[in-house]
Backbone as a chain_set.jsonl record, in Angstrom:
{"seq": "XXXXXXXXXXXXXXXXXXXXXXXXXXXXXXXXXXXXXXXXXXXXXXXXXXXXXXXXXXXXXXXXXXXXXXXXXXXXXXXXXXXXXXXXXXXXXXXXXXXXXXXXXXXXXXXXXXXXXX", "coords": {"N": [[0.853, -1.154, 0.0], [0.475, 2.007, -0.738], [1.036, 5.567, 0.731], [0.048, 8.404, 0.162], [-0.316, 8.139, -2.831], [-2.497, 8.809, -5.404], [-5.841, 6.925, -5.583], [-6.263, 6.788, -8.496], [-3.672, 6.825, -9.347], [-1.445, 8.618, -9.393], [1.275, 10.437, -8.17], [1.147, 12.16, -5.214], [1.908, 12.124, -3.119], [3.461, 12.908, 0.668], [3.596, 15.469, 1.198], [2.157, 17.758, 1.996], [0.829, 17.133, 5.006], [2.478, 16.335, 5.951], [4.247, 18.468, 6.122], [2.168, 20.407, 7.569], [0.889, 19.124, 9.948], [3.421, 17.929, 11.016], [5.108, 19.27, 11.263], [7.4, 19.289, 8.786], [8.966, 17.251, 9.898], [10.105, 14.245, 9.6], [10.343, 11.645, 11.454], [8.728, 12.561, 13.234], [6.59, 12.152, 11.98], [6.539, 9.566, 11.424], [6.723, 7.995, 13.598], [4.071, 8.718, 14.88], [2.907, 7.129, 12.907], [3.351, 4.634, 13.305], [2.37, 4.729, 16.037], [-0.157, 4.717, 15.819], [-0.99, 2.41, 14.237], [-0.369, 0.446, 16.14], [-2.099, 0.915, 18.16], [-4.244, -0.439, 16.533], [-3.344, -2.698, 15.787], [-2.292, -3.632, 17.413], [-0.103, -6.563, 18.588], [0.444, -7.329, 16.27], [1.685, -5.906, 14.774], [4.888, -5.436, 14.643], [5.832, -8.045, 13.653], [3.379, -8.239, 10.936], [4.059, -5.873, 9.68], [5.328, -3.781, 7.692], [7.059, -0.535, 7.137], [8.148, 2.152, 5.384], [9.123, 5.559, 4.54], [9.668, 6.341, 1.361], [11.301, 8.068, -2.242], [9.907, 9.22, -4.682], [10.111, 9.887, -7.408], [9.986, 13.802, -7.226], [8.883, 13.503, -4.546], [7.67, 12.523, -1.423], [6.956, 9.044, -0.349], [4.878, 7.063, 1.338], [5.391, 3.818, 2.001], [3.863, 1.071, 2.604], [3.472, -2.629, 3.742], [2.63, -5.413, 4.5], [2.652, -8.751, 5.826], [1.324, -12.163, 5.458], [-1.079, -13.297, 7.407], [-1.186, -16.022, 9.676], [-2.934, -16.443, 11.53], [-6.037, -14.94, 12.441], [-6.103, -11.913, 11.853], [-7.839, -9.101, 14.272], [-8.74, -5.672, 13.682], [-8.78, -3.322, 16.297], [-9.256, -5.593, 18.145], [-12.038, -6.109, 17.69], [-13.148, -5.946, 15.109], [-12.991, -7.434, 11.712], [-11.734, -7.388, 8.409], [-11.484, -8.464, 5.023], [-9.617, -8.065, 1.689], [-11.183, -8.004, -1.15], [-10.406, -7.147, -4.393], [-11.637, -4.112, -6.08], [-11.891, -3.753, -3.54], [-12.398, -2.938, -0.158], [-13.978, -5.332, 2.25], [-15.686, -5.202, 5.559], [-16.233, -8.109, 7.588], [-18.984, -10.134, 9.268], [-20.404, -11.767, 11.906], [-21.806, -14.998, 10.808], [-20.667, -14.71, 8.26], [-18.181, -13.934, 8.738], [-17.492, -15.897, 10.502], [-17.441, -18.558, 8.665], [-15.378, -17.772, 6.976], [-13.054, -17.508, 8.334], [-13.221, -19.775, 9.652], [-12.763, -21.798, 6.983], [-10.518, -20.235, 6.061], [-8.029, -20.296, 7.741], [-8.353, -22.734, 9.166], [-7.701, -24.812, 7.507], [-4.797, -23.684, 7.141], [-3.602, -24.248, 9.123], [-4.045, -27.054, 9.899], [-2.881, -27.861, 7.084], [-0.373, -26.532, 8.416], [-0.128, -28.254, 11.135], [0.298, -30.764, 9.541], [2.933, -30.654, 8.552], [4.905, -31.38, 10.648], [4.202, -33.563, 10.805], [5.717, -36.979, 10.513], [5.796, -39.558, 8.155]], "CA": [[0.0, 0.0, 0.0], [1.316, 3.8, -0.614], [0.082, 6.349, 1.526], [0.528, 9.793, -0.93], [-0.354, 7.973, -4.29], [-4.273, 9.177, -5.475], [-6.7, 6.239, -6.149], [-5.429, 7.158, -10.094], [-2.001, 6.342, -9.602], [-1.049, 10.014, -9.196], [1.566, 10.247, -6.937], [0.721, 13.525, -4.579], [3.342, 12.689, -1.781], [3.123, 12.849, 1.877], [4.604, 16.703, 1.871], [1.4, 19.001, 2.529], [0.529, 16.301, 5.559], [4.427, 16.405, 7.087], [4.724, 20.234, 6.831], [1.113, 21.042, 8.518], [1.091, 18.107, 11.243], [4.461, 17.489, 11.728], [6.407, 20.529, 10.782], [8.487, 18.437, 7.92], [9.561, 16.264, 10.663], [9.952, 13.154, 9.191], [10.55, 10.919, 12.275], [7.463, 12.68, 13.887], [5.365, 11.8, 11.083], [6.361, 7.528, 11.244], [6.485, 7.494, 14.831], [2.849, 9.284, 14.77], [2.105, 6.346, 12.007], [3.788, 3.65, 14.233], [1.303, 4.643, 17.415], [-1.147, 4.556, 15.148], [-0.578, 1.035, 13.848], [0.403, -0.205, 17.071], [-3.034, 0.906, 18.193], [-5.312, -0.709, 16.175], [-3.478, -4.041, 15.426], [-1.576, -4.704, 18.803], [0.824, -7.322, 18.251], [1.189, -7.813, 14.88], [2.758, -4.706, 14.486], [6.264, -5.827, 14.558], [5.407, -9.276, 13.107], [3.655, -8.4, 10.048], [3.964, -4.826, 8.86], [6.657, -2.874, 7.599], [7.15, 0.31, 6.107], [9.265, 3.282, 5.165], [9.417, 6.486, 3.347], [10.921, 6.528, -0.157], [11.38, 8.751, -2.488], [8.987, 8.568, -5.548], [10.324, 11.27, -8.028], [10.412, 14.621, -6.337], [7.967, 13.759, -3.202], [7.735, 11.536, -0.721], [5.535, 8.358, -0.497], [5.165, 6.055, 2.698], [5.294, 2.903, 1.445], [3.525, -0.647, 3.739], [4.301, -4.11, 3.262], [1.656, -6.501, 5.176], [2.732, -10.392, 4.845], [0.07, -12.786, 5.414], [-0.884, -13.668, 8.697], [-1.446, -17.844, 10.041], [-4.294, -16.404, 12.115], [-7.27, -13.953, 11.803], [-6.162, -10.592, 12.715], [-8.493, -8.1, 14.591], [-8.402, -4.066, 14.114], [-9.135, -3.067, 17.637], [-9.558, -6.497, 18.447], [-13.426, -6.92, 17.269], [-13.535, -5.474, 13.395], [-12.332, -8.156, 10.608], [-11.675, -7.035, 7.097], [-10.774, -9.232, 4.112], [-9.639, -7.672, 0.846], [-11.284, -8.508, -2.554], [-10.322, -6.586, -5.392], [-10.892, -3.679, -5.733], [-12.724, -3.036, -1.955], [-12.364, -4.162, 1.727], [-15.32, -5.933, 3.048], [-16.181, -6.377, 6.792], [-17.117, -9.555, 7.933], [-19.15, -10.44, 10.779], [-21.564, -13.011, 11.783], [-22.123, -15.844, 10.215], [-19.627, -14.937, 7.448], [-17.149, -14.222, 9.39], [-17.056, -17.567, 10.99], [-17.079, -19.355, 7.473], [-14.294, -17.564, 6.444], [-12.461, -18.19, 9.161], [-12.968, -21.552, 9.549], [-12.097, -22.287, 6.045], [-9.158, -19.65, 5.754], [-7.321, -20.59, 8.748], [-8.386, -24.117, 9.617], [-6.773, -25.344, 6.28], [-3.824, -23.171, 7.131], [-3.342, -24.588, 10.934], [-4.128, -28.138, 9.643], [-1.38, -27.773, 6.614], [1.152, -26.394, 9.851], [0.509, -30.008, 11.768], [0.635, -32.053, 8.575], [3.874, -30.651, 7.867], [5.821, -31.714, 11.632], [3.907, -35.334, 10.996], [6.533, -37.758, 9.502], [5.179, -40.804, 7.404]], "C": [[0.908, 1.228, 0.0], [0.418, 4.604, -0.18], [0.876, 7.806, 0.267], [0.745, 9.222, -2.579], [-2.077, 7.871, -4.066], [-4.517, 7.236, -6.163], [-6.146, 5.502, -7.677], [-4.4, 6.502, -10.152], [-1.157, 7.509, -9.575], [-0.299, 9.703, -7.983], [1.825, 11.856, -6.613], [1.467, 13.458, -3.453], [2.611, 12.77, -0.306], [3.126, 14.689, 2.444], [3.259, 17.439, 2.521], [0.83, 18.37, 4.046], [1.755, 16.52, 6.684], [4.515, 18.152, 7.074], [3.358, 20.787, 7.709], [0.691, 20.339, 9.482], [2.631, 17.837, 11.957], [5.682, 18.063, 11.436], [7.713, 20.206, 9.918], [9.252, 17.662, 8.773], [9.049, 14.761, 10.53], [9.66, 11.78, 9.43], [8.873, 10.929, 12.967], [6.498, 11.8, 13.24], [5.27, 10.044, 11.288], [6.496, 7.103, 12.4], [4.58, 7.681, 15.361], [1.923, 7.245, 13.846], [2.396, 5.147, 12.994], [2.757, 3.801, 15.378], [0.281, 4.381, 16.893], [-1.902, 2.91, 14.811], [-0.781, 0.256, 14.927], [-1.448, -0.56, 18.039], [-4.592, 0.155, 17.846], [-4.882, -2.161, 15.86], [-2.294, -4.661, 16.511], [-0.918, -5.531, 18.456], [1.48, -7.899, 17.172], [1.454, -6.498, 14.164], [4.46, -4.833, 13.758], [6.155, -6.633, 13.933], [5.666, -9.239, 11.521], [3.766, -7.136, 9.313], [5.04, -4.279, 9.117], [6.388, -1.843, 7.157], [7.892, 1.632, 6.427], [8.914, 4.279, 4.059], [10.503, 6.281, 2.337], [10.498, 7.563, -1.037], [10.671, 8.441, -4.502], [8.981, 9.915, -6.813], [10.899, 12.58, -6.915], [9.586, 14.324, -5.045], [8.278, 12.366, -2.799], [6.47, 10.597, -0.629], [6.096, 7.447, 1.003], [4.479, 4.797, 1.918], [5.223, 1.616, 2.942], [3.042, -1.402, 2.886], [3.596, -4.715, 4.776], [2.085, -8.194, 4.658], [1.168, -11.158, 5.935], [0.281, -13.47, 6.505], [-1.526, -15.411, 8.73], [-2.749, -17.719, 10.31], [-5.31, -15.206, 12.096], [-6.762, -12.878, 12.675], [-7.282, -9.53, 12.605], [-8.226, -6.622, 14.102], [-9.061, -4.021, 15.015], [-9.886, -3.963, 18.812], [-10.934, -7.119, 18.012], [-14.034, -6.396, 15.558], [-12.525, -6.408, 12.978], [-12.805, -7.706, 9.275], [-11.294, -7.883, 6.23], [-11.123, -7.991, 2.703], [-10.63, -8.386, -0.171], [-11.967, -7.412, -3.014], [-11.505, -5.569, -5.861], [-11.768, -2.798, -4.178], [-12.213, -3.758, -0.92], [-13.696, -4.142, 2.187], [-14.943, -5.971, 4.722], [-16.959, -7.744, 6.826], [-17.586, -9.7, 9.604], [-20.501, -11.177, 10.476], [-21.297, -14.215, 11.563], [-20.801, -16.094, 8.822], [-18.79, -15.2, 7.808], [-16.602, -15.683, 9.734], [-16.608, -18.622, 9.835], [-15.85, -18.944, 6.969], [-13.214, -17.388, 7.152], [-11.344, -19.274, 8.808], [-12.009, -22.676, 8.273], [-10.664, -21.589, 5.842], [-8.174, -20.105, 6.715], [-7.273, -21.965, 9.207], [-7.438, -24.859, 8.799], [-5.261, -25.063, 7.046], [-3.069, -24.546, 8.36], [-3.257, -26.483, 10.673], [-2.551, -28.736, 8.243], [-0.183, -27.746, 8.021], [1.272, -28.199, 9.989], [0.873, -30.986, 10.843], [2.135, -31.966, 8.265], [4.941, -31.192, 9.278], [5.058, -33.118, 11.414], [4.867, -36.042, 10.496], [6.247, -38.897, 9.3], [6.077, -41.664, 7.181]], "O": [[1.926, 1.347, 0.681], [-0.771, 4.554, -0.495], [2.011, 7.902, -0.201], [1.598, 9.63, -3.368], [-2.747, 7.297, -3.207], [-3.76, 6.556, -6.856], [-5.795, 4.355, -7.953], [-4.204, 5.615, -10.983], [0.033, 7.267, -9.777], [-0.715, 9.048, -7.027], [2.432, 12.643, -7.339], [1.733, 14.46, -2.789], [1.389, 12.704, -0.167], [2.819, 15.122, 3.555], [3.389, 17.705, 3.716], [0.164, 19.279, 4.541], [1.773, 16.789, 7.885], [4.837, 18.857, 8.031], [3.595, 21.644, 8.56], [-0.118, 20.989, 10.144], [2.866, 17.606, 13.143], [6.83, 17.626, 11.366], [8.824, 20.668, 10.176], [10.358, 17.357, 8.325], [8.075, 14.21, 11.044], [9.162, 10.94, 8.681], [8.096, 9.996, 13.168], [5.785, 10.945, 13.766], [4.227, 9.39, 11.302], [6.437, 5.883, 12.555], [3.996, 6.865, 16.075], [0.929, 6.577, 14.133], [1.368, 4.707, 13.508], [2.236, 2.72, 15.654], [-0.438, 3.646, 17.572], [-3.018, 2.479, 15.103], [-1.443, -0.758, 14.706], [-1.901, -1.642, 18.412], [-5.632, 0.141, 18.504], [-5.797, -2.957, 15.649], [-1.656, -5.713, 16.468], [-1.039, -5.363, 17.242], [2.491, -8.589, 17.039], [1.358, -6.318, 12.95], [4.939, -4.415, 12.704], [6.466, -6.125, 12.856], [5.371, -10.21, 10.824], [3.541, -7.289, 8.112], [5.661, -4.177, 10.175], [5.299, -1.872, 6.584], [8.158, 2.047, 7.555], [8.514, 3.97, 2.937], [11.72, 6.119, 2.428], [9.405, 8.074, -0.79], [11.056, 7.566, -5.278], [8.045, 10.686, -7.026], [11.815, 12.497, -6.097], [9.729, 15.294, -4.3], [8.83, 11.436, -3.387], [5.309, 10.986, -0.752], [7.21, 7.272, 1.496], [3.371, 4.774, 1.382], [6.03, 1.363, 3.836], [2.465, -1.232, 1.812], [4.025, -4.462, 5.902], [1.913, -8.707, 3.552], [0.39, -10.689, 6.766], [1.298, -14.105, 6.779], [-2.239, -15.861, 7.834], [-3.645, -18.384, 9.791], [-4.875, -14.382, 11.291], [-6.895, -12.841, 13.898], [-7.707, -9.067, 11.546], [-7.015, -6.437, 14.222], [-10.129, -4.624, 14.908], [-10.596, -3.649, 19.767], [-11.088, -8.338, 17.941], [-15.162, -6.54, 15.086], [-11.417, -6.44, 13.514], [-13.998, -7.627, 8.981], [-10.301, -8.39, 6.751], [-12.137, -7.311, 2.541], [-10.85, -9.557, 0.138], [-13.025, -6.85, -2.73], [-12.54, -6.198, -6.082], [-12.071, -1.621, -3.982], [-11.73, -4.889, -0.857], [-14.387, -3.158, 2.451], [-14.022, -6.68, 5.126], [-17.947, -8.197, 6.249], [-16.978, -9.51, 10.658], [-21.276, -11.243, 9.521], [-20.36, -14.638, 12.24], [-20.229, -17.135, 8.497], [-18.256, -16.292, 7.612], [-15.628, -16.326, 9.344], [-15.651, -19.384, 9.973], [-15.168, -19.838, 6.467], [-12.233, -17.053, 6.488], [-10.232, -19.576, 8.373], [-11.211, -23.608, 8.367], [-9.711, -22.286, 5.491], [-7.15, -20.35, 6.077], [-6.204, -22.4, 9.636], [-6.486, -25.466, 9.291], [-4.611, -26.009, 7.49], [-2.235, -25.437, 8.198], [-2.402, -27.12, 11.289], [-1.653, -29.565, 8.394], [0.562, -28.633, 8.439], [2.02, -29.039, 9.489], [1.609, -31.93, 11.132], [2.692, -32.954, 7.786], [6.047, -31.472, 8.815], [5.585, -33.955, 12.148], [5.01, -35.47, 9.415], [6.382, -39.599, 10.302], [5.797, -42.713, 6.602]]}, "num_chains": 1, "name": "protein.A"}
């Protein structure tokens, strides 16, 4: 994901964002994004998300890097999202549970098959 590229593909940068929140302080701005983060997905912070400013022509873009988690991560422990193309759905209910069950059970069931030895 790039934070300062439009919808389009326009890339519009992080700058008017870092000079009127965080006085072009660069650190401010990804420690700001880091509490942020840290906030809403608690432990898989460190785990599975990365990201860094780079430099994308003349402006800056904040660039995150999500790898794919074993088990169903929460935002704020009780909202689940799954992507598909090009939207994010909530799930809850009834779905939720199905997609779950099937996304993760597989997963967790692959894991043990793979320490079994035949």
């Amino acid at each position: 994901m790039y934070v300062g590229v439009s919808d389009s593909g326009d890339i519009v940068g992080i700058e008017e964002e870092l000079n009127l929140l965080f006085n072009n302080n660069y650190d401010k701005f990804l420690l700001n994004f880091k509490d942020k983060l840290k906030t809403k997905f608690k432990n898989y912070l460190h785990t599975h998300i990365e990201y860094n400013l780079i430099n994308a022509g003349k402006k800056k873009v904040l660039e995150v890097n999500c790898t794919k988690s074993k088990e169903a991560v929460f935002i704020n422990e009780n909202d689940f999202y799954v992507r598909t193309n090009p939207a994010t759905e909530k799930l809850e209910g009834k779905e939720l549970l199905n997609y779950t069950k099937h996304r993760f059970l597989t997963l967790s069931f692959l894991t043990l098959l793979s320490f079994i030895q035949f």
